[in-house]
C-alpha positions as CSV (number, residue, x, y, z in Angstrom):
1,X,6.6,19.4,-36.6
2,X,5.9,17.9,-33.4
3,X,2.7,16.4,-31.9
4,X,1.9,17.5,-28.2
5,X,0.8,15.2,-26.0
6,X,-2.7,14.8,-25.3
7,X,-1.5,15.2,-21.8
8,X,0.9,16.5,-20.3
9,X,3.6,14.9,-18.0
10,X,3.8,16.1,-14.5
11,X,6.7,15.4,-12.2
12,X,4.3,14.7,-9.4
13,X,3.3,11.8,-11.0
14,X,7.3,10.4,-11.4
15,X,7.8,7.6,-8.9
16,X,10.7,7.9,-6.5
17,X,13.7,6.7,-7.6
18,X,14.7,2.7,-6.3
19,X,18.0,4.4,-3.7
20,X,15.2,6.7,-2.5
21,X,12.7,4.4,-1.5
22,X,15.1,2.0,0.1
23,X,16.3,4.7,2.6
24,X,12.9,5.8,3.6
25,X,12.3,1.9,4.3
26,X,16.1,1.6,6.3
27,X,15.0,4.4,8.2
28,X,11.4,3.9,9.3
29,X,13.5,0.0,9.9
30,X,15.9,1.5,12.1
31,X,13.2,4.0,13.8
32,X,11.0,1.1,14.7
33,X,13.5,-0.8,15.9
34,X,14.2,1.6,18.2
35,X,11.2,1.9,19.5
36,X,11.3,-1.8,20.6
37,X,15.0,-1.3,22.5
38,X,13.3,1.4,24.1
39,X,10.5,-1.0,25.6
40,X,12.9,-3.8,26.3
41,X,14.5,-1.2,28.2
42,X,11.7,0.1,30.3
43,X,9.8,-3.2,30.8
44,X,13.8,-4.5,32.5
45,X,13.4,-0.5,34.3
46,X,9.8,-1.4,35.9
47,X,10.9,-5.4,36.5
48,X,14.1,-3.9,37.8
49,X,12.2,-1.6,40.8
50,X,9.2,-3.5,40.6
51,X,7.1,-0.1,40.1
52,X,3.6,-0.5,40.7
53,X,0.8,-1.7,38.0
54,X,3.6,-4.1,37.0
55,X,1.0,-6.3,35.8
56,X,-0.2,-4.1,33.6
57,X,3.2,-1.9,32.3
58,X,4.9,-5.4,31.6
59,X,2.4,-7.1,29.1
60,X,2.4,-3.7,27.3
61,X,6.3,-3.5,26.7
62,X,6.4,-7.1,26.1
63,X,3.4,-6.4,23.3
64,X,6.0,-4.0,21.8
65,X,9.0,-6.1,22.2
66,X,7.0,-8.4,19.5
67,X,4.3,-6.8,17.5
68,X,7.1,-3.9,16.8
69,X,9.9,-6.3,15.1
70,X,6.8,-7.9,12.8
71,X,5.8,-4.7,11.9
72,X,9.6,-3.4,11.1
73,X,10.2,-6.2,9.0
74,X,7.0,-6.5,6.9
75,X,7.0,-2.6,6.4
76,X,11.2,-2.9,5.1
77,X,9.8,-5.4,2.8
78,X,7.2,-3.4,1.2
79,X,7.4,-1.9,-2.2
80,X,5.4,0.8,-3.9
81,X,2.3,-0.6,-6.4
82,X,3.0,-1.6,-9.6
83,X,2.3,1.4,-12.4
84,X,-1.1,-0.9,-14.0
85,X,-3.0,-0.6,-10.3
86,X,-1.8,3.3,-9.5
87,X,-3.8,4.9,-11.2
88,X,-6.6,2.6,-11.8
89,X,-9.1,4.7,-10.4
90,X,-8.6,7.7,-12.4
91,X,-10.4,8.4,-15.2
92,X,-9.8,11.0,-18.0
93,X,-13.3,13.5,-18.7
94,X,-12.7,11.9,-22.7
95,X,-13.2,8.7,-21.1
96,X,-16.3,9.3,-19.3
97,X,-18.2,11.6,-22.1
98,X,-17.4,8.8,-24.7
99,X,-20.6,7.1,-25.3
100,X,-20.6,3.0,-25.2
101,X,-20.7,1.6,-28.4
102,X,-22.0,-1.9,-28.7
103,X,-20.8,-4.9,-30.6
104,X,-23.6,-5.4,-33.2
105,X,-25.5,-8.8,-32.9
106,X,-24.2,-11.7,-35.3
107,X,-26.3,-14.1,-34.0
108,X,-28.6,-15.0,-36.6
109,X,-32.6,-14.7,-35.2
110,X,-34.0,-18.4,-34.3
111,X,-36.7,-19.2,-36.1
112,X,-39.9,-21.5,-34.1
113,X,-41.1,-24.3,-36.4
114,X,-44.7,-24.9,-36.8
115,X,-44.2,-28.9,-37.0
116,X,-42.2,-29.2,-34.0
């Protein structure tokens, strides 16, 4: 006979697998990327014709051209939490209607000497 499991297993709660996770991370690379070619592109567009509010339309591309790559990079590089933090803030109703049992004290009571 077999013993259920106090609870069950639901696949919501399986992690993606390791080829899954590294496309989503080559894509949102490769997305963000082009995001930056795009503002190298316009910021050499606006220099190009010098539009007007250059001053302004220039440091903003130039803001993508660098903040965009960080970003790409340190978001390729990210992985998913370990499995001992995901869930760290769920507790199970068992859990919280258990009462807290104390150790019992092993410390033997001090005694006050009259002579001292």
């Amino acid at each position: 006979m077999k013993r259920k499991a106090a609870r069950p297993i639901l696949i919501t709660d399986a992690d993606r697998s390791q080829a899954e996770q590294l496309h989503h991370r080559q894509v949102r690379y490769v997305l963000m990327m082009s995001i930056r070619g795009v503002c190298l592109l316009v910021a050499a567009i606006l220099v190009g014709v010098k539009a007007p509010l250059l001053w302004l339309w220039l440091p903003l591309c130039l803001l993508g051209m660098v903040l965009i790559p960080w970003l790409a990079v340190l978001l390729a590089n990210d992985r998913p939490p370990k499995e001992q933090y995901r869930f760290r803030h769920r507790h199970t109703e068992a859990e919280e209607e258990a009462p807290q049992r104390e150790l019992p004290n092993t410390t033997p009571p001090r005694t006050i000497d009259a002579d001292s």
